[in-house]
N, CA and C atoms as an extended XYZ file, in Angstrom:
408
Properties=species:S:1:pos:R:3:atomname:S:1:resname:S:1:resid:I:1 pbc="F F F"
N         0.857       -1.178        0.000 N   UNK     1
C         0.000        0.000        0.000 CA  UNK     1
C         0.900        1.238        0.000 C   UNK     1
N         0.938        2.364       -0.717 N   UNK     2
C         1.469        3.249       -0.593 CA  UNK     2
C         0.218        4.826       -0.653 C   UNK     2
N         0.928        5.483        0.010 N   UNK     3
C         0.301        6.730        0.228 CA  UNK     3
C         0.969        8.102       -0.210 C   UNK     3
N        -0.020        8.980       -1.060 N   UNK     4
C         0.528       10.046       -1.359 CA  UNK     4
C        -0.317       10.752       -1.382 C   UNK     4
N        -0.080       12.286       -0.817 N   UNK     5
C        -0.098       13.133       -0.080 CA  UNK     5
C        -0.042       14.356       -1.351 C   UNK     5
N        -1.141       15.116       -1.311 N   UNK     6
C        -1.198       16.641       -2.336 CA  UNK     6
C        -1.053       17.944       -0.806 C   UNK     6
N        -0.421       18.572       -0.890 N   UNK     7
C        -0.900       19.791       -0.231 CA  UNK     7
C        -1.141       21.252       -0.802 C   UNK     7
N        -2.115       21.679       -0.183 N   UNK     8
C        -2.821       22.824       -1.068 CA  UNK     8
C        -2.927       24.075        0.358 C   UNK     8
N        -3.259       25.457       -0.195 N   UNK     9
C        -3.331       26.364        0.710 CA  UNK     9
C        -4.506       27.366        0.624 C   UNK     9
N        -5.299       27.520        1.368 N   UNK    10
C        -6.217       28.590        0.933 CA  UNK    10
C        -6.348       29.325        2.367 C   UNK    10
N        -6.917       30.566        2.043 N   UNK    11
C        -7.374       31.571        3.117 CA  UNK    11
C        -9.076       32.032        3.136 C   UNK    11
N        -9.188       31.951        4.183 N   UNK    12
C       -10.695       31.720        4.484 CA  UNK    12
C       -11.340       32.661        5.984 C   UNK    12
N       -12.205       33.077        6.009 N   UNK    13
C       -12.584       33.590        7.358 CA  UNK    13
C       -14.129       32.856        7.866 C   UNK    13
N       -13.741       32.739        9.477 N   UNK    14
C       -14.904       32.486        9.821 CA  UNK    14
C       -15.459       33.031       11.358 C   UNK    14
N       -16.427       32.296       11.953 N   UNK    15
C       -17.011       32.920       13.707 CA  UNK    15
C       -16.938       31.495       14.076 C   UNK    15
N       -17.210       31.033       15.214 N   UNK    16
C       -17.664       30.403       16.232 CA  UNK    16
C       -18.219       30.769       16.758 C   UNK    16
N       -19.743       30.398       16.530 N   UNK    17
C       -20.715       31.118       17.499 CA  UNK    17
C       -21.701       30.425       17.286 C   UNK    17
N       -22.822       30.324       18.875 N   UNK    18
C       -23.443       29.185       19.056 CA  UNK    18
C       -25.021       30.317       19.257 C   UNK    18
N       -26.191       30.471       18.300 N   UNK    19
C       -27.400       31.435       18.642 CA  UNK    19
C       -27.551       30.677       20.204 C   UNK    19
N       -27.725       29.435       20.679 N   UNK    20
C       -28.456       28.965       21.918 CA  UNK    20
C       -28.038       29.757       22.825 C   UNK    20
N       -27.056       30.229       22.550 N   UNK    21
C       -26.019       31.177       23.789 CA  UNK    21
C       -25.728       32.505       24.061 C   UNK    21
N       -25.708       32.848       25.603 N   UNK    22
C       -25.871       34.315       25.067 CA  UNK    22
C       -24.175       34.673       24.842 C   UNK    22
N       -24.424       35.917       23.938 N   UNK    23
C       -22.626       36.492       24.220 CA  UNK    23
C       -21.940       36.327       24.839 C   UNK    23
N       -21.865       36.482       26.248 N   UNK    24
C       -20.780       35.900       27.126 CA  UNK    24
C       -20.601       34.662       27.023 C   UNK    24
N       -21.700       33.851       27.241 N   UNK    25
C       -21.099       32.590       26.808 CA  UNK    25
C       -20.423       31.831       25.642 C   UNK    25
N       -20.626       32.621       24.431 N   UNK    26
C       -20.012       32.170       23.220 CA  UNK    26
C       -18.502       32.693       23.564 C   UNK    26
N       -18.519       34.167       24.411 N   UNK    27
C       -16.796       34.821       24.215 CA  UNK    27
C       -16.261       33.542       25.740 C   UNK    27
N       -16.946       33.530       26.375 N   UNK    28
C       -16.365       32.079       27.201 CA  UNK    28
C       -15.888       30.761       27.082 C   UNK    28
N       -16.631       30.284       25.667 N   UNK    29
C       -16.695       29.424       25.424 CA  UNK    29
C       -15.174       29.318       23.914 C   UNK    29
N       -15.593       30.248       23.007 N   UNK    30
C       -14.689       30.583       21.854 CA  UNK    30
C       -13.739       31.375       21.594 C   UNK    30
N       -13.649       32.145       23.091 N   UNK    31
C       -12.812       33.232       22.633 CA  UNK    31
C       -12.615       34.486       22.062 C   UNK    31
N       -11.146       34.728       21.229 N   UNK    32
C       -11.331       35.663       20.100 CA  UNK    32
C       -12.190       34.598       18.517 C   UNK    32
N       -12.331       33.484       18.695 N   UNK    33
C       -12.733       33.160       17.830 CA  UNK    33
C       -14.589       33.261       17.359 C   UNK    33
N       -14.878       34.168       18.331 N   UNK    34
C       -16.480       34.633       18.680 CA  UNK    34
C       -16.596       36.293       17.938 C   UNK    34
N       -14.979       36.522       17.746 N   UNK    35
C       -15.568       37.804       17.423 CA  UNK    35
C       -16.851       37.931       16.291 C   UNK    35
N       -17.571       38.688       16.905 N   UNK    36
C       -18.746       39.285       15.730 CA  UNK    36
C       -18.616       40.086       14.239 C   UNK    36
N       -17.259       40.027       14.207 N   UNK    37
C       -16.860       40.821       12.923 CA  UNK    37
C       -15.777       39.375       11.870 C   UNK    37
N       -16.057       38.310       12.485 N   UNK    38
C       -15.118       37.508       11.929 CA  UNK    38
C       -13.870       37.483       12.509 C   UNK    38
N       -13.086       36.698       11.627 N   UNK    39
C       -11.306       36.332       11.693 CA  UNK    39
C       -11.002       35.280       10.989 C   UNK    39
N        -9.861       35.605       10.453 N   UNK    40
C        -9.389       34.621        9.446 CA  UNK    40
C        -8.359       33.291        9.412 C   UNK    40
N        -8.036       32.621        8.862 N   UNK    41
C        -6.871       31.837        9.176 CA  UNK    41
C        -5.956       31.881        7.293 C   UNK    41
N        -5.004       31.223        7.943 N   UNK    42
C        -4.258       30.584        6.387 CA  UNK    42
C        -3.881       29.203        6.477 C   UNK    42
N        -5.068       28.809        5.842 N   UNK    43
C        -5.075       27.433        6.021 CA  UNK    43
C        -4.333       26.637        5.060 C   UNK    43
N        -3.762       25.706        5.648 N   UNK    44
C        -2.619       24.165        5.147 CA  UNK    44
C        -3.555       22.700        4.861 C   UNK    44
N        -3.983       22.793        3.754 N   UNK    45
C        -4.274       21.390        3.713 CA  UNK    45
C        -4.013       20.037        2.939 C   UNK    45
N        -4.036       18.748        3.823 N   UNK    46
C        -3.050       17.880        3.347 CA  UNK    46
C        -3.922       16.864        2.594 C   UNK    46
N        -4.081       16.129        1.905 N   UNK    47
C        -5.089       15.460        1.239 CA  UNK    47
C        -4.031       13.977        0.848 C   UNK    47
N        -4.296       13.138        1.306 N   UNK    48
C        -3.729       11.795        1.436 CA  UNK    48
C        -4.361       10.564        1.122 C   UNK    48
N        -4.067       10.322       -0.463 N   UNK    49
C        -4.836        8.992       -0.876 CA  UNK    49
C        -4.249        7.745       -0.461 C   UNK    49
N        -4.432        6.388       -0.654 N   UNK    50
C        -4.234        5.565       -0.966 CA  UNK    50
C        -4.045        4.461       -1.804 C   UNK    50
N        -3.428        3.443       -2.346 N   UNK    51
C        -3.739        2.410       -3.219 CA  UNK    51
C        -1.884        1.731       -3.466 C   UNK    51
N        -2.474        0.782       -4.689 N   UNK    52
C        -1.100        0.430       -5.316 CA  UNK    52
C        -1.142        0.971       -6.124 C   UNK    52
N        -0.220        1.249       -6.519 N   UNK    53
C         0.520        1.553       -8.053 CA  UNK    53
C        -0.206        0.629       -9.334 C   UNK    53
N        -0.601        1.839      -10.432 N   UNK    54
C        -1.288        1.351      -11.334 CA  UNK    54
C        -0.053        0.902      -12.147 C   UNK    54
N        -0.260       -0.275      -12.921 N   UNK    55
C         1.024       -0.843      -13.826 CA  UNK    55
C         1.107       -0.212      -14.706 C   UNK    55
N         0.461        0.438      -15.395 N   UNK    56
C         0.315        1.596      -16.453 CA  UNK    56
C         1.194        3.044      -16.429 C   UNK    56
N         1.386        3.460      -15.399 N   UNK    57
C         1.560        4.435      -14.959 CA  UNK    57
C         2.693        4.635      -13.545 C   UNK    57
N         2.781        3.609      -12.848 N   UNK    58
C         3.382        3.875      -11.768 CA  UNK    58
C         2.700        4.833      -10.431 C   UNK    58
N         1.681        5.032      -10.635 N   UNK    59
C         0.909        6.549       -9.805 CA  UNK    59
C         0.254        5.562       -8.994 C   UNK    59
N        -0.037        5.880       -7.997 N   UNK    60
C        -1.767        5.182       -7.278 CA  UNK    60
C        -3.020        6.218       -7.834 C   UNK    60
N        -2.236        7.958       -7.779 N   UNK    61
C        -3.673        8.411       -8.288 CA  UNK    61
C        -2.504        9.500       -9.071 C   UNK    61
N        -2.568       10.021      -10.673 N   UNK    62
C        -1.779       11.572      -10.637 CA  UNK    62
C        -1.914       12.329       -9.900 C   UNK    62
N        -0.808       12.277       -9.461 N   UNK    63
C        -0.523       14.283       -8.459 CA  UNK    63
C        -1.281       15.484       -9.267 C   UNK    63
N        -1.157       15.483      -10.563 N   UNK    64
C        -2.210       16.640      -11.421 CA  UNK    64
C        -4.056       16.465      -11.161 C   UNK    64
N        -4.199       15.166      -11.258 N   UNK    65
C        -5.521       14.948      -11.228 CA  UNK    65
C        -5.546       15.290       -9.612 C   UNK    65
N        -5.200       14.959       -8.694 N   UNK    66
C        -5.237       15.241       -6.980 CA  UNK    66
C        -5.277       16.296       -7.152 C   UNK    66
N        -4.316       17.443       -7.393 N   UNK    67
C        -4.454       18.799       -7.529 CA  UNK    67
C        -5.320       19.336       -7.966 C   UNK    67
N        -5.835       19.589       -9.442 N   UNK    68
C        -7.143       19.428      -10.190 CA  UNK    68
C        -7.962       19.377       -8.998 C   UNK    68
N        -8.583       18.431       -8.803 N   UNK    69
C        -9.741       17.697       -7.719 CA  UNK    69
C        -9.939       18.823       -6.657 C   UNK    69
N        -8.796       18.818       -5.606 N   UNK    70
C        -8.704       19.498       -4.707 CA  UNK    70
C        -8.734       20.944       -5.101 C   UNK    70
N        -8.210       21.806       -6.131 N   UNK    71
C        -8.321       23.033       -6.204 CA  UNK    71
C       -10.327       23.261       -7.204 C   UNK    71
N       -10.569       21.988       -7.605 N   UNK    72
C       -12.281       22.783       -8.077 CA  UNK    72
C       -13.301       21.978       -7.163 C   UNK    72
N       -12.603       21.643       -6.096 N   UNK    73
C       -13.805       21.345       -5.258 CA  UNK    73
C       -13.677       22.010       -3.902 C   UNK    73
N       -12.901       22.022       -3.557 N   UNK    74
C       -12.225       22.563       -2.176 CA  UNK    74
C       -11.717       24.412       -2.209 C   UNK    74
N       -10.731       24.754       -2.694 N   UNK    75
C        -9.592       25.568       -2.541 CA  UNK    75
C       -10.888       26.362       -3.669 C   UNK    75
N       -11.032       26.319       -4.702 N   UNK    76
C       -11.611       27.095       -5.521 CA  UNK    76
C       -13.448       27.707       -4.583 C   UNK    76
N       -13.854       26.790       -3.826 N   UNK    77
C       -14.960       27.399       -3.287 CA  UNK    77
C       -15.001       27.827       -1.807 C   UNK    77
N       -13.878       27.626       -1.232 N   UNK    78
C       -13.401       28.156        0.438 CA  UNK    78
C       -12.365       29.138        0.025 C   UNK    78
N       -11.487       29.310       -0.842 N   UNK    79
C       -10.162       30.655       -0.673 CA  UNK    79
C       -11.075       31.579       -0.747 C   UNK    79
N       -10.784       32.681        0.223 N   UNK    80
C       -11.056       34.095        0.454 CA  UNK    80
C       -12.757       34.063        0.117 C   UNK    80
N       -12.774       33.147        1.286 N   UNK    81
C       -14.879       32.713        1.422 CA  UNK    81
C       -14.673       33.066        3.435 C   UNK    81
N       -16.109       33.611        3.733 N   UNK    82
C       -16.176       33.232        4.914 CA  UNK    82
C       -17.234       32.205        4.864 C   UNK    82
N       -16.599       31.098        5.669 N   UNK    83
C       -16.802       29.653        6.069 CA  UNK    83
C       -18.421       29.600        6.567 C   UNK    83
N       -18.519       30.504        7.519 N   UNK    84
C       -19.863       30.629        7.615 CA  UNK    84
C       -20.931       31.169        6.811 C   UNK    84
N       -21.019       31.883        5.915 N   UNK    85
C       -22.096       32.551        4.920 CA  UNK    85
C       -21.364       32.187        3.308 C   UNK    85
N       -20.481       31.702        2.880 N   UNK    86
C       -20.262       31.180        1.725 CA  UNK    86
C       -20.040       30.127        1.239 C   UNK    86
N       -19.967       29.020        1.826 N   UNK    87
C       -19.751       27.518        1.471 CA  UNK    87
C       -20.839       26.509        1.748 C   UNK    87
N       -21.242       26.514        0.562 N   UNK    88
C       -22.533       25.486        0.827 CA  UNK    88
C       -22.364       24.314        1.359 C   UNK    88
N       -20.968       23.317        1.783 N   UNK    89
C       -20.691       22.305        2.329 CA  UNK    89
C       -20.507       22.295        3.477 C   UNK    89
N       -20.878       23.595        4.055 N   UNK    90
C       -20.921       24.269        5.866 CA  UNK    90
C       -22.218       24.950        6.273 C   UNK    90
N       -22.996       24.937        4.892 N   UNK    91
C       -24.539       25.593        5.589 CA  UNK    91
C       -24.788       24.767        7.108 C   UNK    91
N       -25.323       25.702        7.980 N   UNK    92
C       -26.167       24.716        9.531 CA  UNK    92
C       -25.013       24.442        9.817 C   UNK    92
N       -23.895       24.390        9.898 N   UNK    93
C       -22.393       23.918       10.691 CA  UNK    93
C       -21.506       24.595       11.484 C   UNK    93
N       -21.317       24.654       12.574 N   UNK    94
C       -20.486       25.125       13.264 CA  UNK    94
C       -18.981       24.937       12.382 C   UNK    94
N       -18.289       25.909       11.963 N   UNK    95
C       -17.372       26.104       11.109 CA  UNK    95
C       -15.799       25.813       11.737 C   UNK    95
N       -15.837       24.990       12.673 N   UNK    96
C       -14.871       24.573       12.803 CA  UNK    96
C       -13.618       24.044       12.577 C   UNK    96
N       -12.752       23.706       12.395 N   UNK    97
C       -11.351       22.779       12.049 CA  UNK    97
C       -11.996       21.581       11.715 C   UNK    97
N       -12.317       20.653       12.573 N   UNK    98
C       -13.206       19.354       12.534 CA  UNK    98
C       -13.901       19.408       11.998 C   UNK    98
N       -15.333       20.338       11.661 N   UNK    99
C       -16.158       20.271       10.525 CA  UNK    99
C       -16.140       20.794        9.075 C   UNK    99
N       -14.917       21.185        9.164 N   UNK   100
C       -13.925       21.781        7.977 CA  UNK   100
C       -13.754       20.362        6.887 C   UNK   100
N       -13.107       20.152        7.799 N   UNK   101
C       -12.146       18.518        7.639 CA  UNK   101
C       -12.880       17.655        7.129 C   UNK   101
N       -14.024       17.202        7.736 N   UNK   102
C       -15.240       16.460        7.595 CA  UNK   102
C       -15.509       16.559        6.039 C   UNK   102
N       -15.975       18.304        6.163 N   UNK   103
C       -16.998       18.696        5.141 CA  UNK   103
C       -15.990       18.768        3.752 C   UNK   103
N       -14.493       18.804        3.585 N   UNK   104
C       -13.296       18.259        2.314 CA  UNK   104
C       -13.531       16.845        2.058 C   UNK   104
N       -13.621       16.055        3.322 N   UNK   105
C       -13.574       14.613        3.147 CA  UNK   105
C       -15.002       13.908        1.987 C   UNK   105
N       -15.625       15.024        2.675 N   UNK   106
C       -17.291       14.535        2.345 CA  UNK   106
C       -17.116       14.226        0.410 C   UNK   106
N       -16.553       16.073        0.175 N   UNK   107
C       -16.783       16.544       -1.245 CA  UNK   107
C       -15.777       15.981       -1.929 C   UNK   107
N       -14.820       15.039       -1.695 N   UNK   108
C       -13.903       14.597       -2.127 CA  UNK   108
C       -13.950       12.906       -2.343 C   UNK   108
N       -14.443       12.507       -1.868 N   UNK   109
C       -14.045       10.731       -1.480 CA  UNK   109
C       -14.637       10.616       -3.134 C   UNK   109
N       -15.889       10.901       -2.960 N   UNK   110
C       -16.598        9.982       -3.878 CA  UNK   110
C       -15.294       10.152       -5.323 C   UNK   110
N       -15.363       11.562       -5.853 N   UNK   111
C       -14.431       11.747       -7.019 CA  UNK   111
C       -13.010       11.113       -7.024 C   UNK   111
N       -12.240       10.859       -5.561 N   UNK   112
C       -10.927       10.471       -5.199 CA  UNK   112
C       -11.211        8.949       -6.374 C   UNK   112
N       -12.648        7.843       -5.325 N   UNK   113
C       -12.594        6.558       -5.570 CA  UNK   113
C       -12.989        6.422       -7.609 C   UNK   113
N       -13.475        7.392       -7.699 N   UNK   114
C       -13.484        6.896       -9.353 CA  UNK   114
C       -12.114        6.835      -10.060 C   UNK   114
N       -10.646        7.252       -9.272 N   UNK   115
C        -9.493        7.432      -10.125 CA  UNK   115
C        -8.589        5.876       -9.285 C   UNK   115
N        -9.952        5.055       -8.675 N   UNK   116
C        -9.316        3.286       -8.366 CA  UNK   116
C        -8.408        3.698       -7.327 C   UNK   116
N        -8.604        4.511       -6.278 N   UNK   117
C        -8.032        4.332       -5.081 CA  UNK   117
C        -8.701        5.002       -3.828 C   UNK   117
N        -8.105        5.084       -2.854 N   UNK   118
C        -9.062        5.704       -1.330 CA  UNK   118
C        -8.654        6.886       -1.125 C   UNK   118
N        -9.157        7.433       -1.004 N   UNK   119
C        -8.953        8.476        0.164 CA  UNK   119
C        -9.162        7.718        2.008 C   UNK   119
N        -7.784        8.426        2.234 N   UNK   120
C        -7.298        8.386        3.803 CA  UNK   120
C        -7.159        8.954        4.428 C   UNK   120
N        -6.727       10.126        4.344 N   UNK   121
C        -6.830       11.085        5.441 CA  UNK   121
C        -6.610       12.317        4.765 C   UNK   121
N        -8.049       13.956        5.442 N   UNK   122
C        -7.870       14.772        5.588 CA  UNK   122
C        -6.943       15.523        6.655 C   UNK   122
N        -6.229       15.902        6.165 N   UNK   123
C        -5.316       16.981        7.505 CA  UNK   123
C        -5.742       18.672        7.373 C   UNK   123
N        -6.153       19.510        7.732 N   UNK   124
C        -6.171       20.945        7.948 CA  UNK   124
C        -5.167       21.456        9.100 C   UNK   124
N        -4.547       22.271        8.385 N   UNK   125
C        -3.689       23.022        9.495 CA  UNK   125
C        -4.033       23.880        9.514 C   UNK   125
N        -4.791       24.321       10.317 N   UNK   126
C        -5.655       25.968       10.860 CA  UNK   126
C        -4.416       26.991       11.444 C   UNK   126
N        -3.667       26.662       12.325 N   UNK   127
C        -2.412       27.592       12.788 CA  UNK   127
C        -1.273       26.662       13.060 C   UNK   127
N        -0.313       27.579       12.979 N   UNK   128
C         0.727       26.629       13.508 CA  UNK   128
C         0.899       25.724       14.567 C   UNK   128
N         0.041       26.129       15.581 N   UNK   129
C        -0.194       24.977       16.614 CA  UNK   129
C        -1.145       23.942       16.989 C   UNK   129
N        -2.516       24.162       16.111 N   UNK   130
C        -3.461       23.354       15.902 CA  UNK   130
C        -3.766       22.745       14.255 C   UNK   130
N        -4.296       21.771       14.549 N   UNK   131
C        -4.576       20.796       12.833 CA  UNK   131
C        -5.334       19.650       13.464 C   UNK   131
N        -6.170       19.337       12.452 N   UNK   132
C        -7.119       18.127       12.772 CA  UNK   132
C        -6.866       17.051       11.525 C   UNK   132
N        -6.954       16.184       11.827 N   UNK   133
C        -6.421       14.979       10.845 CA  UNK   133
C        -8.165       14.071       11.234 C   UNK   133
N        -8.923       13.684        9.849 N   UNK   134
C       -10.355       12.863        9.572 CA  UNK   134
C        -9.626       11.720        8.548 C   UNK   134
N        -9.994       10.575        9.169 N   UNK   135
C        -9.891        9.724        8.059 CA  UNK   135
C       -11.371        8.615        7.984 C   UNK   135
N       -12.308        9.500        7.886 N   UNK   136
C       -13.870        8.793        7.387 CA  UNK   136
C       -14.155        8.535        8.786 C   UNK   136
């Protein structure tokens, strides 16, 4: 089994914020990440298929086609989007790292498995000190 890995970069803004709650409790709960005016990140993301090597080719999946994929499904409808009011794969979602992650994995698998291999793991690197890694 071998695994290979595309990484891509986009910038995106979003809130954390919960209506059930009042203000204090969202800035208690989220932080600066509650502000009411937004905030942004520069996001790192790692996209990691799986398979063997096609005999044809030597690839498990092209690095062009991975790229491709990931920049008109992902990167082309989240760069310089806020997460909360522009991405239809986050409508009703708390816009999180984790439901970030999720919601790449979601829009991706199916197209990954038509090129005869898996998808394995989403990685997002939200800041340098946090990243969430989904693998289904």
């Amino acid at each position: 089994m071998i695994f290979v890995t595309r990484i891509e970069h986009f910038n995106a803004a979003h809130k954390l914020w919960n209506d059930r709650w009042t203000p204090e409790m969202n800035k208690e709960v989220f932080g600066k990440c509650s502000n009411p005016n937004f905030h942004g990140h520069n996001y790192e993301l790692h996209v990691t298929v799986k398979g063997e090597p096609n005999p044809d080719t030597g690839f498990v999946m092209n690095a062009k086609t991975l790229g491709d994929l990931i920049k008109t499904k992902i990167v082309e409808v989240v760069d310089h989007c806020n997460l909360n009011m522009d991405v239809p794969f986050l409508f009703g979602k708390f816009t999180s790292a984790e439901n970030l992650a999720i919601g790449i994995w979601n829009e991706l698998k199916d197209e990954i498995e038509l090129q005869h291999c898996t998808l394995h793991c989403v990685k997002l690197i939200e800041t340098r000190s946090i990243y969430v890694e989904y693998y289904g």
